[in-house]
KOLZAFI-307328 format. One record per residue (C-alpha): residue in three letters; x, y, z. Coordinates in steps of 0.001 Angstrom, whole numbers. Example, Ala and Ser with C-alpha at 12.3 -4.5 7.8 and 13.67 -1.06 7.14 Angstrom:
! residues 2
<r code="ALA" X="12300" Y="-4500" Z="7800"/>
<r code="SER" X="13670" Y="-1060" Z="7140"/>
! end
This chain:
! residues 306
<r code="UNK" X="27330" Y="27030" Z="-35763"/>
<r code="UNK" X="29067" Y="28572" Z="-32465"/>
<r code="UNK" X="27129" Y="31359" Z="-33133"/>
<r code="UNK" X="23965" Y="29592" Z="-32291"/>
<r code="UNK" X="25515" Y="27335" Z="-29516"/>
<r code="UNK" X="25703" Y="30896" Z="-27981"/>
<r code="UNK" X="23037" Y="32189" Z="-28441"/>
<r code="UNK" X="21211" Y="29032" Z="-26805"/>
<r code="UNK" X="23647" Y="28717" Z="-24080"/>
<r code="UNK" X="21184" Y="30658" Z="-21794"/>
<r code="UNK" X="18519" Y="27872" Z="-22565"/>
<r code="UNK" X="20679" Y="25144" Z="-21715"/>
<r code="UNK" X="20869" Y="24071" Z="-18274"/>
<r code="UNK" X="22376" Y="21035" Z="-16208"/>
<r code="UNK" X="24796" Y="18631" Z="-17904"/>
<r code="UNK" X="24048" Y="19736" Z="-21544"/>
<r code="UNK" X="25142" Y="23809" Z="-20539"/>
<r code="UNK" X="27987" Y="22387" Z="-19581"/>
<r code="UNK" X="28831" Y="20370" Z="-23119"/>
<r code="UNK" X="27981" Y="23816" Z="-24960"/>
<r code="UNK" X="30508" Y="25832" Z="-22808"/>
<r code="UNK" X="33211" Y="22799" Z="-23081"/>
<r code="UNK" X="32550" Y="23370" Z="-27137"/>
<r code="UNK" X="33326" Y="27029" Z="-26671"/>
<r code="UNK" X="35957" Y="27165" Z="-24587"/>
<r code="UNK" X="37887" Y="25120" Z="-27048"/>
<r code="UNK" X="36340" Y="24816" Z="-30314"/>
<r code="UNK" X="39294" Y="23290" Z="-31867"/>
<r code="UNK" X="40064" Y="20203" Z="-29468"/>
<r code="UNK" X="35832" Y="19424" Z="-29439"/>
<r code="UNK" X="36632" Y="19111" Z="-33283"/>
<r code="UNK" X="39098" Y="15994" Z="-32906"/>
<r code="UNK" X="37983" Y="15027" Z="-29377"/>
<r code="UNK" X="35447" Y="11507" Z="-29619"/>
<r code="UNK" X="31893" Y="11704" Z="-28051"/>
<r code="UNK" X="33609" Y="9826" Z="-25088"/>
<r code="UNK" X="36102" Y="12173" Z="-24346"/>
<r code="UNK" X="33873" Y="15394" Z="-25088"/>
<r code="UNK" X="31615" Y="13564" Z="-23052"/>
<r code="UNK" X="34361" Y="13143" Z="-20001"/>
<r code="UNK" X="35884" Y="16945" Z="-20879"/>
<r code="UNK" X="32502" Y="18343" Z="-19936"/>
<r code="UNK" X="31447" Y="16160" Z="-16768"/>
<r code="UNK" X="28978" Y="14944" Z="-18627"/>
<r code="UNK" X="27808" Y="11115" Z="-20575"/>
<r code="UNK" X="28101" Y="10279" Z="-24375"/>
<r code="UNK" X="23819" Y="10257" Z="-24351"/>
<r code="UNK" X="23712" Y="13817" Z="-22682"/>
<r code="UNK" X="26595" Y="15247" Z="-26197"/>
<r code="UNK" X="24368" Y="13233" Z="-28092"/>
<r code="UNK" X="21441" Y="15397" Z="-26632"/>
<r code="UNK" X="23794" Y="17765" Z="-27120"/>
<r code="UNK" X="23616" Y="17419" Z="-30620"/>
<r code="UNK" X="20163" Y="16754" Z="-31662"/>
<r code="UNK" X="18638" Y="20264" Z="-29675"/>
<r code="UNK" X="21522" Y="22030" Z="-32345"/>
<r code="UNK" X="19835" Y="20284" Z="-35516"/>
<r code="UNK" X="23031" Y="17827" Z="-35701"/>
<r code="UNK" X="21826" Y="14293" Z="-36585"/>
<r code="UNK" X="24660" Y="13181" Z="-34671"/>
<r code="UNK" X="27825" Y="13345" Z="-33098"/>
<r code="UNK" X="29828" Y="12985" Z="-36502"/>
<r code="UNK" X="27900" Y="16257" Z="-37772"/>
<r code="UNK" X="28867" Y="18052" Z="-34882"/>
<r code="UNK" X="32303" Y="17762" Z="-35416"/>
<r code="UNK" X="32607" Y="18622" Z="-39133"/>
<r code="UNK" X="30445" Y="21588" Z="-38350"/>
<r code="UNK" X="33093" Y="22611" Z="-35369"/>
<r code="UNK" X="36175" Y="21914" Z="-37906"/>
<r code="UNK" X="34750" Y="23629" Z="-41007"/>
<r code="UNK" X="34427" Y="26553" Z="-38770"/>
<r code="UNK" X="37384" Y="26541" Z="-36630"/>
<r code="UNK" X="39291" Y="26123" Z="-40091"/>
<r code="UNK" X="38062" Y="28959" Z="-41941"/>
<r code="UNK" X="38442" Y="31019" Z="-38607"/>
<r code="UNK" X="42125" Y="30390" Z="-38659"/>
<r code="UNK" X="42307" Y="31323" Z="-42147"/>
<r code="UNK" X="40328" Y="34982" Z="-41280"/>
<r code="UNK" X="43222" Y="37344" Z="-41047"/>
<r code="UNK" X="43652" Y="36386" Z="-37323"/>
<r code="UNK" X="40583" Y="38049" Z="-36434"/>
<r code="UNK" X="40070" Y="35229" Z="-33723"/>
<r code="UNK" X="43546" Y="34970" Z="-32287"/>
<r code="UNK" X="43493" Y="34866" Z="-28554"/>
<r code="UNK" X="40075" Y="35501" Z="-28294"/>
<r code="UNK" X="39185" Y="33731" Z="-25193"/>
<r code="UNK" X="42159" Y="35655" Z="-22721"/>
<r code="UNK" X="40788" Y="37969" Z="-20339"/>
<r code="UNK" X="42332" Y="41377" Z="-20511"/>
<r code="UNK" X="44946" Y="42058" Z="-17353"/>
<r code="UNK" X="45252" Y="44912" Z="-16069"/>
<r code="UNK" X="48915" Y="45450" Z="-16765"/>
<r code="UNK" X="48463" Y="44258" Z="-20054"/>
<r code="UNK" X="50047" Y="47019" Z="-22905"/>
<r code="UNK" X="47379" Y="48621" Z="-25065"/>
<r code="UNK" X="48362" Y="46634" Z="-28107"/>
<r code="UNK" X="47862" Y="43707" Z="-27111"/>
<r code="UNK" X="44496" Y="45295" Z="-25193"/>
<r code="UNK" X="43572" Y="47253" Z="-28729"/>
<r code="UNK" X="44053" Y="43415" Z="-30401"/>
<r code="UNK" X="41302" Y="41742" Z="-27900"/>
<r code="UNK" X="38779" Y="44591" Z="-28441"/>
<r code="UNK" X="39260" Y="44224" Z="-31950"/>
<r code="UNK" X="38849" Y="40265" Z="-31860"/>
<r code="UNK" X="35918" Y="40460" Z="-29787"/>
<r code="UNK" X="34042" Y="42798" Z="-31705"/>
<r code="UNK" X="34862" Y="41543" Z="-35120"/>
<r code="UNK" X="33931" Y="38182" Z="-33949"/>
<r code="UNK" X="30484" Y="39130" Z="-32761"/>
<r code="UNK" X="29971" Y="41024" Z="-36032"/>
<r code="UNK" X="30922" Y="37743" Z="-37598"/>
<r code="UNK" X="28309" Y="36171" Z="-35481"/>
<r code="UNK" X="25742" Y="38543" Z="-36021"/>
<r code="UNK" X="26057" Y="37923" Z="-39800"/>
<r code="UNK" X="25578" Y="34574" Z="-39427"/>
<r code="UNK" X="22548" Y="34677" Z="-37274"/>
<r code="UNK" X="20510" Y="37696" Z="-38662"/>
<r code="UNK" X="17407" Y="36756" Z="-40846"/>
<r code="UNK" X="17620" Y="39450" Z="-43677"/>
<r code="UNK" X="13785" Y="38149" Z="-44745"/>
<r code="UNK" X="12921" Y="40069" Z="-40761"/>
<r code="UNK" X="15299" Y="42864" Z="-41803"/>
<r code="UNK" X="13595" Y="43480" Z="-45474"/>
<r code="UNK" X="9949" Y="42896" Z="-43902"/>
<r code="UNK" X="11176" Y="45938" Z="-40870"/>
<r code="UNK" X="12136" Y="48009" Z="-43878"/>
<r code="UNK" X="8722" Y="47284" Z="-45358"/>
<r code="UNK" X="7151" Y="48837" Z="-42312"/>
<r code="UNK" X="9404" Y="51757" Z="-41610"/>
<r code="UNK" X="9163" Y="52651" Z="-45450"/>
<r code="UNK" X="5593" Y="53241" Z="-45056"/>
<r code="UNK" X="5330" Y="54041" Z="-41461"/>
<r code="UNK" X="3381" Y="57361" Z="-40086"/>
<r code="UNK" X="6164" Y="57390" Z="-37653"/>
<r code="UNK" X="8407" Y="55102" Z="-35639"/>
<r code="UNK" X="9325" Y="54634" Z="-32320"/>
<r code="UNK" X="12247" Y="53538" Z="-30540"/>
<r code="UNK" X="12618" Y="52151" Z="-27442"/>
<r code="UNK" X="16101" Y="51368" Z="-25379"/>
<r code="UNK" X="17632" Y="51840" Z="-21976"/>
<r code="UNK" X="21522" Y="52726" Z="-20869"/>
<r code="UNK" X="23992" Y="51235" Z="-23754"/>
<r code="UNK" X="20886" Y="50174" Z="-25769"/>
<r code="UNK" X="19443" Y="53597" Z="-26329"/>
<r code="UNK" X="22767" Y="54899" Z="-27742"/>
<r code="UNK" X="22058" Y="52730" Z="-29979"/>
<r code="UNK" X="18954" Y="53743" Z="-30529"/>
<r code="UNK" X="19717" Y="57101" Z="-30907"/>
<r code="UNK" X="21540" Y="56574" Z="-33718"/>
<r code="UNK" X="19012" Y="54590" Z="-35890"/>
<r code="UNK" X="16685" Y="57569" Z="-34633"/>
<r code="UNK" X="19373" Y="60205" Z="-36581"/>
<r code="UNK" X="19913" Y="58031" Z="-39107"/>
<r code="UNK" X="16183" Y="57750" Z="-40200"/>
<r code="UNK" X="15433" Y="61437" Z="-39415"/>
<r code="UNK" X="17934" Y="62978" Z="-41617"/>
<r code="UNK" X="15993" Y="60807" Z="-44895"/>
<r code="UNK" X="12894" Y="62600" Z="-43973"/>
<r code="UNK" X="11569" Y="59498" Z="-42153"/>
<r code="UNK" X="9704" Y="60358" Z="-39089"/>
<r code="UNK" X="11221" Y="58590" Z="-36416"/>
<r code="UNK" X="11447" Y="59456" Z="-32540"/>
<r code="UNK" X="13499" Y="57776" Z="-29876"/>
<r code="UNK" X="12536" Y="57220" Z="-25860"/>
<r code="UNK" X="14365" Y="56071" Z="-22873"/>
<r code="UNK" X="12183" Y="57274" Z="-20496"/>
<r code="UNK" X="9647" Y="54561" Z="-19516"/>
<r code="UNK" X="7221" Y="57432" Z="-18712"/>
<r code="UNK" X="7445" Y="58914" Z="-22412"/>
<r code="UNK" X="7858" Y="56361" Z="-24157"/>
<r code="UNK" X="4272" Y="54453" Z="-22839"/>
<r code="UNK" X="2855" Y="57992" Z="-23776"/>
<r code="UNK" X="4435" Y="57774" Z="-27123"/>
<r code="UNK" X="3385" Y="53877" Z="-27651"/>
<r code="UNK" X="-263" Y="54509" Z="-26368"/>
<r code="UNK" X="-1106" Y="57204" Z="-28961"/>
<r code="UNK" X="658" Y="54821" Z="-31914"/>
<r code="UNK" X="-1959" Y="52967" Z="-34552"/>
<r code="UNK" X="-1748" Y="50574" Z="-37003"/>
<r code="UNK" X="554" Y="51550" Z="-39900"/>
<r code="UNK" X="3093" Y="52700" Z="-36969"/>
<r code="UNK" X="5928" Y="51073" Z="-36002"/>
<r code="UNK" X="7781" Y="50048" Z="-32899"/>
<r code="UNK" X="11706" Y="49170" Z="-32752"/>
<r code="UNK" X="12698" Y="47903" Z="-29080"/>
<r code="UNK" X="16573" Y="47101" Z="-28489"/>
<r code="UNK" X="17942" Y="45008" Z="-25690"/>
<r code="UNK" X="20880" Y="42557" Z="-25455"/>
<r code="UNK" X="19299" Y="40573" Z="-23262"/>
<r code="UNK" X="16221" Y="40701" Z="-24512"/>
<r code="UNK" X="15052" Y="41063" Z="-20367"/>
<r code="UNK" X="15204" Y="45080" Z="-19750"/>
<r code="UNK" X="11494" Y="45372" Z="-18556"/>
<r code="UNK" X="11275" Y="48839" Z="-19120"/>
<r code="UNK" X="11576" Y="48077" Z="-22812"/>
<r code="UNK" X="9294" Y="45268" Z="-23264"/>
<r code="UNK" X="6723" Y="47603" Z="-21775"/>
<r code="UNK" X="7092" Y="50185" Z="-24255"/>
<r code="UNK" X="6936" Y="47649" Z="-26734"/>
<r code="UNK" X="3926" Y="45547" Z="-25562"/>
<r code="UNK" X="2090" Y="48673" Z="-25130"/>
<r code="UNK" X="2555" Y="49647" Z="-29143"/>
<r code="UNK" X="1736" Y="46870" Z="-29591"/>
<r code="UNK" X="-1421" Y="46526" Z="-28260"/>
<r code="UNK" X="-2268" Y="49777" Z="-29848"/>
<r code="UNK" X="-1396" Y="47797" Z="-33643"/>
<r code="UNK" X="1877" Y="49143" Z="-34740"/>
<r code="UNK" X="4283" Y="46475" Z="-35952"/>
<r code="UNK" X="7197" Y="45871" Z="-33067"/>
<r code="UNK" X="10393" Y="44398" Z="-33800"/>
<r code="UNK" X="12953" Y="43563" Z="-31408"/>
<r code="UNK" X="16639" Y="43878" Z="-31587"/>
<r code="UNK" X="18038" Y="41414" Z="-29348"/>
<r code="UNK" X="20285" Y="38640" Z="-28472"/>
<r code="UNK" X="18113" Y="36240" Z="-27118"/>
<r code="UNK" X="15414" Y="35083" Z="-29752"/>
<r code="UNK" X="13360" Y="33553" Z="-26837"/>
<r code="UNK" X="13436" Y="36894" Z="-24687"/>
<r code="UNK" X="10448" Y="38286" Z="-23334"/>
<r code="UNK" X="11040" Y="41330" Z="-25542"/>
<r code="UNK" X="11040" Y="38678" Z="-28609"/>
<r code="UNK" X="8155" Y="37135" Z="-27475"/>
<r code="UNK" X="6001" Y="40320" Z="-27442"/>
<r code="UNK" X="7496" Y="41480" Z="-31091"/>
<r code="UNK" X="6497" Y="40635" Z="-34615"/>
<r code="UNK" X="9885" Y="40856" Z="-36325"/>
<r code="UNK" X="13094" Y="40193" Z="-34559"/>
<r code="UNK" X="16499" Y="41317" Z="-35313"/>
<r code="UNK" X="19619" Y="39197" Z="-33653"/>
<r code="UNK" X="22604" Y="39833" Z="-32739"/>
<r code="UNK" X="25205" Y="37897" Z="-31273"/>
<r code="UNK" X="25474" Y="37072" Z="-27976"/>
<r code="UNK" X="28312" Y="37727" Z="-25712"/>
<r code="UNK" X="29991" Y="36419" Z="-22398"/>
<r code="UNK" X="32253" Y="38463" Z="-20047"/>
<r code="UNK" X="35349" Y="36958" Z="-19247"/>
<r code="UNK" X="34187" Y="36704" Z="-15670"/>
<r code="UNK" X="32242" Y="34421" Z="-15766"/>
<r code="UNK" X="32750" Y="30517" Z="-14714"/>
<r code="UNK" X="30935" Y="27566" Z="-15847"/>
<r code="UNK" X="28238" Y="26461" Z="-13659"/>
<r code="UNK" X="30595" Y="23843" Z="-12425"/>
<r code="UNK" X="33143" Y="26571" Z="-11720"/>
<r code="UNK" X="36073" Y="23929" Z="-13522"/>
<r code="UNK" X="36371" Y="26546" Z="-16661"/>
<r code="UNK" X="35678" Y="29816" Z="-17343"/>
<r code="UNK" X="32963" Y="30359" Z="-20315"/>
<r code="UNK" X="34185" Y="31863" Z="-23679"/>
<r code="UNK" X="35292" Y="35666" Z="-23113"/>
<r code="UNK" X="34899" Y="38960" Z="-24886"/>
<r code="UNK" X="37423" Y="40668" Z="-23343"/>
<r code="UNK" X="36846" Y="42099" Z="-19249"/>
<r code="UNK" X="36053" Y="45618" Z="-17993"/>
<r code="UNK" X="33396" Y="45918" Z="-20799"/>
<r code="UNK" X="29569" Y="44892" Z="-19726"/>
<r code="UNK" X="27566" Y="42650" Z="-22393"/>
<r code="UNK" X="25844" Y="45371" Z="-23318"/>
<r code="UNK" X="28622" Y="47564" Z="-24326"/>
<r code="UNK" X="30386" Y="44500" Z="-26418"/>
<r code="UNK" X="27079" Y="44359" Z="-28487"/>
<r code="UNK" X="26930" Y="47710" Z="-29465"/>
<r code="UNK" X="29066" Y="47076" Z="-32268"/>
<r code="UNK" X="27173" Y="44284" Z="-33528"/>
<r code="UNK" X="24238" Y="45796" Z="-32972"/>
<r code="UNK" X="24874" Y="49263" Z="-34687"/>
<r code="UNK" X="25824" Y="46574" Z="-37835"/>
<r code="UNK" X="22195" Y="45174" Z="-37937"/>
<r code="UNK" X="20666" Y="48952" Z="-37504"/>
<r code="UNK" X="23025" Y="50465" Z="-40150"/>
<r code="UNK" X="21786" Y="47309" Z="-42333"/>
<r code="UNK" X="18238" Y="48158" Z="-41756"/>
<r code="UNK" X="18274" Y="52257" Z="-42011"/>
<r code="UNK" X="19937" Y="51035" Z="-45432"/>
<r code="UNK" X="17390" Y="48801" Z="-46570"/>
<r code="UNK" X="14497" Y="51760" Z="-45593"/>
<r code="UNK" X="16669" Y="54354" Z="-47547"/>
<r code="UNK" X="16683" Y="52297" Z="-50647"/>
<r code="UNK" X="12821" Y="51695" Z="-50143"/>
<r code="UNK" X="11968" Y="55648" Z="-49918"/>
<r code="UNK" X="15074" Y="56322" Z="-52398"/>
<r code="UNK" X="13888" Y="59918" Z="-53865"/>
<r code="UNK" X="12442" Y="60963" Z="-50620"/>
<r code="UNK" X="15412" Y="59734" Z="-48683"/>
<r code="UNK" X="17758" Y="61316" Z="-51434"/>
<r code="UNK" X="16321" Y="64853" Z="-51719"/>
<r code="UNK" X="16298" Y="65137" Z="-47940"/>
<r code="UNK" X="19728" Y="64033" Z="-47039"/>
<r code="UNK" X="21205" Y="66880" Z="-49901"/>
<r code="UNK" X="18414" Y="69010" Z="-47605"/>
<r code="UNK" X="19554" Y="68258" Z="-44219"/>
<r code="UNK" X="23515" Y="68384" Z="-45160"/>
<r code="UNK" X="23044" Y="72181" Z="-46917"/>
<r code="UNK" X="21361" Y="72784" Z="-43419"/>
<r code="UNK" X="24067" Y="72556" Z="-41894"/>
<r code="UNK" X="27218" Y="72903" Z="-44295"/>
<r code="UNK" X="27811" Y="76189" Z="-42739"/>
<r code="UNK" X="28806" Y="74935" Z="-39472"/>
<r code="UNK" X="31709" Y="72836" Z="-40976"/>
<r code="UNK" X="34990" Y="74617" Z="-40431"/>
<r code="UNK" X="36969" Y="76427" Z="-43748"/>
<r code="UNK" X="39176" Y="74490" Z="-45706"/>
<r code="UNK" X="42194" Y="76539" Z="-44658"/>
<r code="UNK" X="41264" Y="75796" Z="-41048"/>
<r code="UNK" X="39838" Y="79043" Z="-40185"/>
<r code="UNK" X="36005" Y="79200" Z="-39140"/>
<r code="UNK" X="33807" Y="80879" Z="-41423"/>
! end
């Protein structure tokens, strides 16, 4: 449930933004806190939680909080994976306790990411990779790291698969793409233009697009057929629009994109997966291929190259 209160943070605005980041900030004390004092808490007036409510799904205040609690509880039973989650990183801080925010961060956006992703738009991306001609894939600075790697993954089962970060090439690439193709654009935000260009254009030449992003109303979700989420994140940085609290942290010195890398490589590694076990024998015959290739490279086992 704070998954999605995340991920529709960015399309809340006014009084009821600032009841999601209140919830956030302190998912616990929403939990036992009554609509009048969330209400007060967040600047805000009992109608605008009840609003509140009602644009998550909740019939009502009472269903928010049992949602909140039944998720705050099994959180605290998770191995401590969200301990101090919401503390900025210093920059005297010792790497331990630096090492245990990275680690809380990212495990709780993988977390997230479980909880969001719609494995029916993973299986159906499969579907179309499985039988693709070839496959595209379109990203930009963090997000075509990322991209890179699906790229590798897919190439080394034999499946024909080419990434692009250059707008230039990659509108060449999407223009000469046909139906039966497919199209795989990745953005955090969902807002990096040159990526939704890529993808628009396959699209309008009839490849399936899908969009890995962590904004399902993005532009680049808009113009896609299958989306992919991942969780959102928020920098430490950053204050609430009335500037009273800061909004729920990953941990500083690390951009959004860079904290949903993690996350994001999870929902790729998912989907090269799910195409592997659709092409199996292919898939199989050219990975035992592709590591004999190369099997000579690998140093002796007494340490001494070959």
């Amino acid at each position: 449930m704070l998954a999605r209160v995340r991920a529709q943070l960015p399309e809340f605005t006014g009084a009821l933004q600032r009841v999601a980041e209140r919830v956030l900030v302190d998912p616990a004390a929403a939990a036992r806190a009554t609509i009048v004092e969330l209400a007060e808490r967040s600047g805000t007036s009992p109608a605008t939680v009840t609003r509140f409510c009602r644009a998550l799904g909740f019939d009502g205040y009472a269903d928010l909080r049992l949602g909140i609690a039944g998720e705050t509880g099994r959180a605290a039973r998770a191995a401590g994976w969200s301990v101090d989650i919401g503390r900025e990183v210093q920059p005297g801080d010792p790497l331990d306790r630096v090492l245990g925010q990275v680690m809380a961060a990212d495990t709780r956006a993988m977390h997230e990411t479980v909880a969001l992703l719609d494995l029916a738009q993973v299986a159906a991306a499969a579907d179309a990779i499985a039988s693709a001609g070839r496959t595209d894939i379109y990203g930009a600075s963090g997000s075509a790291l990322v991209g890179a790697e699906l790229q590798l993954s897919l190439h080394r089962i034999g499946v024909p698969a080419w990434a692009w970060t250059d707008v230039h090439s990659g509108l060449a690439s999407a223009a000469v793409l046909s139906p039966g193709d497919v199209a795989v654009g990745i953005s955090h935000s969902g807002q990096t233009r040159e990526t939704i260009e890529m993808l628009a254009e396959a699209g309008s030449r009839g490849a399936t697009t899908v969009a890995l992003t962590s904004s399902p109303r993005s532009p680049l979700a808009e113009v896609a057929d299958l989306l992919l989420a991942n969780a959102p994140t928020r920098t430490a940085s950053r204050a609430s629009r009335d500037g009273s609290e800061p909004a729920v942290a990953a941990t500083s010195f690390r951009p959004d994109a860079l904290s949903a890398r993690h996350p994001q490589l999870v929902v790729l590694d998912l989907l090269y997966i799910a195409v592997a076990q659709r092409t199996h024998q292919r898939a199989h015959a050219a990975f035992q291929r592709t590591a004999r290739a190369v099997d000579g490279h690998r140093a002796a086992s007494g340490g001494e190259p070959p």
